[in-house]
C-alpha positions as CSV (number, residue, x, y, z in Angstrom):
1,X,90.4,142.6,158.9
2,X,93.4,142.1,160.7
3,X,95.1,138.2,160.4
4,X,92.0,136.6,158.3
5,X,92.9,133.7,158.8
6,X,91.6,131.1,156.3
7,X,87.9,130.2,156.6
8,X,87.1,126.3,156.6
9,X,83.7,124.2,156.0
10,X,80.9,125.7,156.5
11,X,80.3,125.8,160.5
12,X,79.3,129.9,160.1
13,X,76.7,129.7,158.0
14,X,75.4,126.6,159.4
15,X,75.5,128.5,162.7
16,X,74.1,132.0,161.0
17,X,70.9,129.3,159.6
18,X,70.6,128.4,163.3
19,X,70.4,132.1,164.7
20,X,68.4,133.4,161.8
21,X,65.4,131.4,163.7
22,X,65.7,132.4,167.0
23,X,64.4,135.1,168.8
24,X,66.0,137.5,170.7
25,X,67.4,136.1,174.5
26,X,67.0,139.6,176.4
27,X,63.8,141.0,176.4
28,X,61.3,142.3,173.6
29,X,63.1,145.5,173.2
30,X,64.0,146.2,169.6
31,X,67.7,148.1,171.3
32,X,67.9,144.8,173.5
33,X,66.3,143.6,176.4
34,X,66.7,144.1,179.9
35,X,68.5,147.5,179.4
36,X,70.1,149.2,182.8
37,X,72.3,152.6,182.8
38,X,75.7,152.0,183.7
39,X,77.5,154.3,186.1
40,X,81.0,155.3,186.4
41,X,82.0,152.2,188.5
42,X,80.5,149.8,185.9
43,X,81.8,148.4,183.2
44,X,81.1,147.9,179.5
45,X,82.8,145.1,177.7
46,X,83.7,144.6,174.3
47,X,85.8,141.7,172.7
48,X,88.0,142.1,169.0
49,X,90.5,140.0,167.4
50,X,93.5,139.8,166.6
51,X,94.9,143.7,166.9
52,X,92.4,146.4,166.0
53,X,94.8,149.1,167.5
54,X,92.6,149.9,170.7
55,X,94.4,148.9,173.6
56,X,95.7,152.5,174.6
57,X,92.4,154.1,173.7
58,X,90.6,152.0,175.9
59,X,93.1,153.1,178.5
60,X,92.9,156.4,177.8
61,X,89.0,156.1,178.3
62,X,89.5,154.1,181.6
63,X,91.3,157.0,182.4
64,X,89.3,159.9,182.1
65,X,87.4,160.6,185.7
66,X,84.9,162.3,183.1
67,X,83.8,159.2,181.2
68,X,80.6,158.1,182.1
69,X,81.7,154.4,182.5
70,X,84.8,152.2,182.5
71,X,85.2,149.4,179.5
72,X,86.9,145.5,179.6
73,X,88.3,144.9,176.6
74,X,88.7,140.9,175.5
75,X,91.1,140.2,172.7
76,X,90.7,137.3,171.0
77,X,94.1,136.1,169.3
78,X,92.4,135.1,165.4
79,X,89.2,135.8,163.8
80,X,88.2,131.6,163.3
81,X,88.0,131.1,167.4
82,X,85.9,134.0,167.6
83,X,83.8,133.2,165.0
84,X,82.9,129.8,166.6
85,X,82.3,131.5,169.8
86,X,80.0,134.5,168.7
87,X,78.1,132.1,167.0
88,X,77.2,129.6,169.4
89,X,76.6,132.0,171.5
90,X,74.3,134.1,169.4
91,X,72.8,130.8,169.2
92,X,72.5,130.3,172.7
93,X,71.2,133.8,173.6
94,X,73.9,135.1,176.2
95,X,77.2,135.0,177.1
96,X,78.6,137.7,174.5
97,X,79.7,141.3,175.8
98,X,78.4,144.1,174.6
99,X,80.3,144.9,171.7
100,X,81.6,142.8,169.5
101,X,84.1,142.6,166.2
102,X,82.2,141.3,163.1
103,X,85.2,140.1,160.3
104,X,83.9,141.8,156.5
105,X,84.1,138.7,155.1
106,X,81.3,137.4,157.8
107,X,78.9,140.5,157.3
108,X,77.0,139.4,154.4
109,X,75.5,136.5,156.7
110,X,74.4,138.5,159.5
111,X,72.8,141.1,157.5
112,X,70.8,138.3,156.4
113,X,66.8,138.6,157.1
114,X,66.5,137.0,160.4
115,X,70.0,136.7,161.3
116,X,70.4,140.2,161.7
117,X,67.7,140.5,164.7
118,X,70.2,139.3,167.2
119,X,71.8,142.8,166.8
120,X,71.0,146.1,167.9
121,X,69.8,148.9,164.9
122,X,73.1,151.2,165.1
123,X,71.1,153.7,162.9
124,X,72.2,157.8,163.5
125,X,70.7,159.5,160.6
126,X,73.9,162.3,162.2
127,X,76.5,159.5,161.4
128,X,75.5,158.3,157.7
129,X,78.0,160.4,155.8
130,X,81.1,159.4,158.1
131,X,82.2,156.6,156.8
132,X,83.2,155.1,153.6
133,X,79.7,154.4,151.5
134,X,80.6,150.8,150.4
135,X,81.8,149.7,154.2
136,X,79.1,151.5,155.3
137,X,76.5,149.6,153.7
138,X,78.0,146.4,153.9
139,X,76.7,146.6,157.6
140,X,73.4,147.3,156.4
141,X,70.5,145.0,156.3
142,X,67.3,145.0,153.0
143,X,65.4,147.1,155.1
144,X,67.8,150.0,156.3
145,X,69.1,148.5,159.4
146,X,72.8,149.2,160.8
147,X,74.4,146.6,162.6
148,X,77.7,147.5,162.5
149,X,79.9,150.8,162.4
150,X,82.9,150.0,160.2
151,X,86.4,150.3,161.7
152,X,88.7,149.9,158.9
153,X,88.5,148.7,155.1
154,X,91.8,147.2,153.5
155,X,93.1,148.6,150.3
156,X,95.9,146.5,148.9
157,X,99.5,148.0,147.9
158,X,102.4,145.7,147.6
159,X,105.1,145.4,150.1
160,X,108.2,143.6,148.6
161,X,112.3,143.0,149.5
162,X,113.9,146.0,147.3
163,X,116.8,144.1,148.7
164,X,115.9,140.4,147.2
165,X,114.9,142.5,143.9
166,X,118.1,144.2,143.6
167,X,120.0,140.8,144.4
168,X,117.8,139.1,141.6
169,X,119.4,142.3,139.2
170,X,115.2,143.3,138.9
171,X,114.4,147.1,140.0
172,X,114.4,147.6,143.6
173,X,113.5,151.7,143.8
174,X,110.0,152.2,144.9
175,X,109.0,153.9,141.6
176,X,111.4,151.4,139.2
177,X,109.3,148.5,140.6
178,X,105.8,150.1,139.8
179,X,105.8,148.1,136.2
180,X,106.6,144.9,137.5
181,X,103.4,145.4,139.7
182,X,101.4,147.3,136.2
183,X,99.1,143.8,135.3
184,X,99.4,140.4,136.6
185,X,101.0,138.9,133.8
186,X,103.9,141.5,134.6
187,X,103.8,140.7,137.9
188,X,104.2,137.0,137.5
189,X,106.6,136.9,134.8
190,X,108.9,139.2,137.2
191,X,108.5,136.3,139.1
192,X,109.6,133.8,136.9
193,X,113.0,136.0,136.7
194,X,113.8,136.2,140.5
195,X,113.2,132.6,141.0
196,X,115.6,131.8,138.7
197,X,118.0,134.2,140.4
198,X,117.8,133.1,143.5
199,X,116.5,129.5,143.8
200,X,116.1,129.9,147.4
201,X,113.5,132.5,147.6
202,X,109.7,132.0,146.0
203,X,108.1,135.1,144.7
204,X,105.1,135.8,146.9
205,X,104.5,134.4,150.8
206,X,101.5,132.2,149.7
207,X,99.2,131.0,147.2
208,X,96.4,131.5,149.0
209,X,97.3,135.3,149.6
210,X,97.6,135.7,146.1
211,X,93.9,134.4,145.3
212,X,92.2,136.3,147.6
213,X,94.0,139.8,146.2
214,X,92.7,138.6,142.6
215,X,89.4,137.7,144.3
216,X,89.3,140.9,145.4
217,X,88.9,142.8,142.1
218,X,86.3,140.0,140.3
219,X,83.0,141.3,140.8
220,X,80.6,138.0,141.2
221,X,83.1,135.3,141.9
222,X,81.1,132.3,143.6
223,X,77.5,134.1,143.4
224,X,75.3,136.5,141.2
225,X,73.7,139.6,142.1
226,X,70.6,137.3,143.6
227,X,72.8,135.3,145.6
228,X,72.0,132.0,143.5
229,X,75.6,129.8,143.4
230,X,77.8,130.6,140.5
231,X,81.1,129.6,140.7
232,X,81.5,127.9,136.5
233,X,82.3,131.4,135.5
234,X,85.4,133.1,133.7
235,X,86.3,135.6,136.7
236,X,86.8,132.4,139.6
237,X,88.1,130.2,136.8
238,X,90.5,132.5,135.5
239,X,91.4,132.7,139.7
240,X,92.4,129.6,139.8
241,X,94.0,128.9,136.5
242,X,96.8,131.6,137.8
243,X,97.5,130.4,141.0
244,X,97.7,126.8,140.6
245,X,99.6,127.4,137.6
246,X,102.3,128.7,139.3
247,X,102.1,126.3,143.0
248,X,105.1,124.2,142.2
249,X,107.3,127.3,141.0
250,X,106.3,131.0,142.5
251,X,104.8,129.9,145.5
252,X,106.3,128.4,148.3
253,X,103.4,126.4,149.3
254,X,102.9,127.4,153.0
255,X,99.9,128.2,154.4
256,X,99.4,132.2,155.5
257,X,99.6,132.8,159.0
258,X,101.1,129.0,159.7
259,X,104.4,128.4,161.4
260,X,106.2,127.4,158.1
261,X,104.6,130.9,156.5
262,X,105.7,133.1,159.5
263,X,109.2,131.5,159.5
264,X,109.8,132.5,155.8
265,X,109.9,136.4,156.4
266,X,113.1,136.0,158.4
267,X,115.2,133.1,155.8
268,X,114.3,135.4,152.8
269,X,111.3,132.7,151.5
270,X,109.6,134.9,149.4
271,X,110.0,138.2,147.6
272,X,106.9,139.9,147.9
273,X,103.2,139.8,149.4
274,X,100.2,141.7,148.7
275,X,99.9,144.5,151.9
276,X,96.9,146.1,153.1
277,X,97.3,148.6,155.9
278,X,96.5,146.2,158.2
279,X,99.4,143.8,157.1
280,X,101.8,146.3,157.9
281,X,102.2,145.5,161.9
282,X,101.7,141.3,160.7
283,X,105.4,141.9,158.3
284,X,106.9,143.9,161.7
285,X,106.3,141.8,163.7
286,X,106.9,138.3,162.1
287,X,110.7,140.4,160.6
288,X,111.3,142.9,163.3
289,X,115.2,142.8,162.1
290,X,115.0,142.3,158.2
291,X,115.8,145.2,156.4
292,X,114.8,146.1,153.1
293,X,111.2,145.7,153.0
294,X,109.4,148.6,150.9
295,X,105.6,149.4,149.8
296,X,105.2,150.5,146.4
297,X,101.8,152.2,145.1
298,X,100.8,149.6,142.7
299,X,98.6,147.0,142.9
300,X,98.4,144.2,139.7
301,X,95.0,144.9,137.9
302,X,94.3,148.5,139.0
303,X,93.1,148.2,142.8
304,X,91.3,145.7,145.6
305,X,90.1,146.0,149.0
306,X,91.3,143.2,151.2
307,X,89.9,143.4,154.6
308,X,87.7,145.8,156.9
309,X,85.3,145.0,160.3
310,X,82.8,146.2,162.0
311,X,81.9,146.5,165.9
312,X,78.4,145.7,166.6
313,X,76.0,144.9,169.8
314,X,74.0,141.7,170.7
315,X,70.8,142.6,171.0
316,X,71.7,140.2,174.2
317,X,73.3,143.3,175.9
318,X,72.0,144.6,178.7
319,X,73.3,148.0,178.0
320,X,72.9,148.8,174.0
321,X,72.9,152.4,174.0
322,X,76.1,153.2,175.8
323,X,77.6,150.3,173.5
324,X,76.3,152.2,170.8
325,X,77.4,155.4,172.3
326,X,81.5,153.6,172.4
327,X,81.1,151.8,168.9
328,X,80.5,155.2,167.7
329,X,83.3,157.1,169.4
330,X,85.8,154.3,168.7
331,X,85.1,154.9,164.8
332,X,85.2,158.8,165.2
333,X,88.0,160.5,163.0
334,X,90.3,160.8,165.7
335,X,90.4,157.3,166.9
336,X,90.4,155.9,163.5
337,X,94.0,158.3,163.2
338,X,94.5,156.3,166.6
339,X,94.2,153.2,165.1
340,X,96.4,153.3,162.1
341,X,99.2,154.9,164.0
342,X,99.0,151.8,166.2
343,X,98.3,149.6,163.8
344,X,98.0,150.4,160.2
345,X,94.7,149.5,160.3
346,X,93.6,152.2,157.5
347,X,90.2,154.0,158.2
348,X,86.9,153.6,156.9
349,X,86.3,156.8,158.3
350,X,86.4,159.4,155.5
351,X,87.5,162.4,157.6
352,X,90.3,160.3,159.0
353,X,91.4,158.8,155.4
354,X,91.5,162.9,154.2
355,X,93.4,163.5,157.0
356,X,95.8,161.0,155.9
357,X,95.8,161.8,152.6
358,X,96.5,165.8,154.0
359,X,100.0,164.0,156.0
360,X,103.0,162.7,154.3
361,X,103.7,160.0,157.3
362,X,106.3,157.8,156.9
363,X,107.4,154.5,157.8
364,X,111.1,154.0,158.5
365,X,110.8,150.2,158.5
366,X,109.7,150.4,155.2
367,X,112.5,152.5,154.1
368,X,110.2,155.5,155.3
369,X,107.6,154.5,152.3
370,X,105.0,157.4,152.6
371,X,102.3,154.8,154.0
372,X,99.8,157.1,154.4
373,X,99.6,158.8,150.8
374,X,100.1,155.1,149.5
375,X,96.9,153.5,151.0
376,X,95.1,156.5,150.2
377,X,95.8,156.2,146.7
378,X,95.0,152.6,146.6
379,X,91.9,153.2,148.3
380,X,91.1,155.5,145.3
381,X,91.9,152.6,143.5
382,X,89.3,150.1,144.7
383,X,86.3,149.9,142.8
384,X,83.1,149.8,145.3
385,X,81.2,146.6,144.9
386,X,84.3,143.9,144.4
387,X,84.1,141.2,145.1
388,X,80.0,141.0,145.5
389,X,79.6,138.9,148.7
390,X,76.1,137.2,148.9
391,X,75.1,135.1,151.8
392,X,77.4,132.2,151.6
393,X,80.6,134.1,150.5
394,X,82.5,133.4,153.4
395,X,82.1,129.1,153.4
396,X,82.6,129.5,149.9
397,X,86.1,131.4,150.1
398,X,86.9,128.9,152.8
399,X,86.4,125.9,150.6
400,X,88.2,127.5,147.5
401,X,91.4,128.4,149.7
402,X,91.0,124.7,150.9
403,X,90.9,123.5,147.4
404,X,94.5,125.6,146.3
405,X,96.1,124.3,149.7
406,X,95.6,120.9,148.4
407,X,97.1,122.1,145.0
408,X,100.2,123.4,147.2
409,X,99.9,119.9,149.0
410,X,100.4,117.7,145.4
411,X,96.7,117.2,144.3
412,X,95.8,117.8,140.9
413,X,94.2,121.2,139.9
414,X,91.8,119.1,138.2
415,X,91.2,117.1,141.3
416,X,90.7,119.4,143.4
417,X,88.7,121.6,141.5
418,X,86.0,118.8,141.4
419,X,86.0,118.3,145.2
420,X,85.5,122.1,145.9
421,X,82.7,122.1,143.4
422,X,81.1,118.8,145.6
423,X,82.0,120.8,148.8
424,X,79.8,124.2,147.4
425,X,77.1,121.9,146.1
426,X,76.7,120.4,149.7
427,X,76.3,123.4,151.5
428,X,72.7,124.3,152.4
């Protein structure tokens, strides 16, 4: 997942519940439905989001005289437009190209009986052991059916200013730091020492970036193993406790990937930030001139996977196996390598991840942190199966993120905790 951008409401699931019914637009082939072989003048399209690191191996495709066809790549700037637009137009039955991007956080919902027969079976029995097992299956519908090939998962380090740190008289070296980042409690009574250092700067770049790395490491946070609604349990509650204990005071209540949020990298608004590969290139580019950012190999609570998508086909394409045939090369070893170079979008494919962990690539805007042996440790780190995401994950992480931005905003935690719990009861 590159840039997830805060889910709101429940228009995805509404508009999964509205797929799950329909039938597929193109034909009664189980691979799609009016399938034609395309040549070396036509062209396959696919559409991502945001920056899944493919733009020069699609050119590099184009090309090669030797590829069997040319491929029209549409990027889409945030994951919340596309959403609206693959759904509607699963919905309708036409009008998506032949691959497209599905966010992690979305999967559980199109795996869904019903749902998932708008997209093609991606099954390989050759390809089962390449990627990660957990991503791998995440993609997978009750009855064995692949409809995605993942392209990245997100295992969480933290970046952080050594330079704020060292101003704030904390420990700034990359290995001095790793026991401020040991539990949360350490990590958010570090906190409470640089704010009072520097009054100017918060502790972490959002509230809601926080929750969703603790989300990350409960294990049935808003529903149980049989997908019934849960969400008056210790795990969420102790969640939320945390972070809107500590709104008014660590956080400087701007919403990630906002104007205000992006502006705060560059007037030293916040200290640190929880960084999965694919954050990397988002801290570049929004402070291409600040110096002093660093990575450390620590992650509060042991590890957390943040993030991870998958490419899959419309059963509306008229052309499923060569989409297949790109999905699959696009997630191959060496194009994953492609892709976090690029990037930082760190693999889910396994060869690609021991190739990593073989390198000792560094990053020199990171004060030439060894990125590479980082986020495979923290991948080592994650434990497979947190956070459990049932069918209505997404709309409910959307409406909990809602519910601590209004925190930020001056409600009550009280308060707001009862309209979230009126907003999950509504939804169908």
């Amino acid at each position: 997942m590159r840039k997830p951008n805060i889910r709101r409401g429940a228009a995805l699931g509404a508009a999964v519940a509205l797929v799950a019914g329909m039938t597929a637009a193109c034909g009664d082939s189980e691979s799609g439905g009016s399938e034609s072989k395309l040549g070396q003048d036509d062209v396959l399209t696919i559409t991502t989001f945001s920056d899944f690191g493919y733009d020069k191996l699609i050119d590099q495709w184009n090309a090669d005289p030797d590829r069997p066809f040319t491929v029209k790549h549409t990027k889409v700037a945030d994951w919340d437009p596309w959403k609206k637009t693959l759904t509607q137009e699963l919905q309708a039955g036409h009008g998506l190209t032949d691959i497209v991007a599905v966010e992690g956080d979305a999967m559980p919902q199109f795996v869904s009986e019903g749902a998932s027969d708008q997209f093609v079976d991606l099954s390989d029995s050759s390809l089962d052991d390449r990627w990660v097992e957990y991503a791998y299956k995440a993609a997978q519908t009750a009855d064995g059916k692949q409809i995605g090939y993942p392209t990245d998962v997100g295992p969480e380090a933290f970046c952080y200013r050594a330079d704020l740190f060292k101003k704030a008289g904390l420990p700034s070296d990359r290995e001095a730091v790793k026991p401020i980042f040991a539990t949360w409690d350490s990590y958010f009574e570090a906190g409470k020492k640089l704010v009072a250092a520097l009054p100017d700067t918060k502790w972490y770049d959002s509230s809601g970036s926080i929750a969703q790395a603790m989300l990350n490491q409960t294990e049935f946070p808003f529903q149980t193993e049989d997908n019934e609604v849960n969400i008056d349990n210790p795990e969420i509650q102790n969640v939320w406790d945390a972070v809107t204990q500590y709104s008014s005071t660590l956080s400087p209540r701007v919403v990630q990937w906002k104007e205000d949020w992006t502006n705060n990298f560059t007037n030293d608004g916040f200290a640190t930030m929880p960084c999965p590969g694919w954050m990397f290139s988002n801290v570049k580019s929004s402070a291409p001139d600040v110096k002093g950012w660093d990575i450390v190999d620590a992650f509060p609570g042991g590890g957390g996977n943040w993030g991870g998508s998958f490419l899959a086909v419309p059963t509306q394409s008229e052309h499923p196996d060569e989409a297949k045939q790109f999905a699959a090369w696009l997630t191959d070893k060496d194009q994953e390598l492609a892709v976090f170079e690029a990037a930082g979008n760190y693999p889910a494919n396994v060869a690609a991840e021991e190739a990593l962990a073989a390198e000792n690539t560094t990053d020199p805007y990171f004060n030439d942190a060894p990125t590479a042996a980082i986020l495979a440790s923290r991948a080592a780190a994650v434990e497979p199966g947190h956070p459990y995401k049932g069918d209505k994950y997404s709309d409910i992480l959307g409406l909990f993120q809602t519910a601590i931005q209004r925190v930020d905003e001056g409600s009550s935690p009280d308060d707001s905790w009862k309209t979230f719990t009126q907003a999950v009861e509504s939804l169908s």
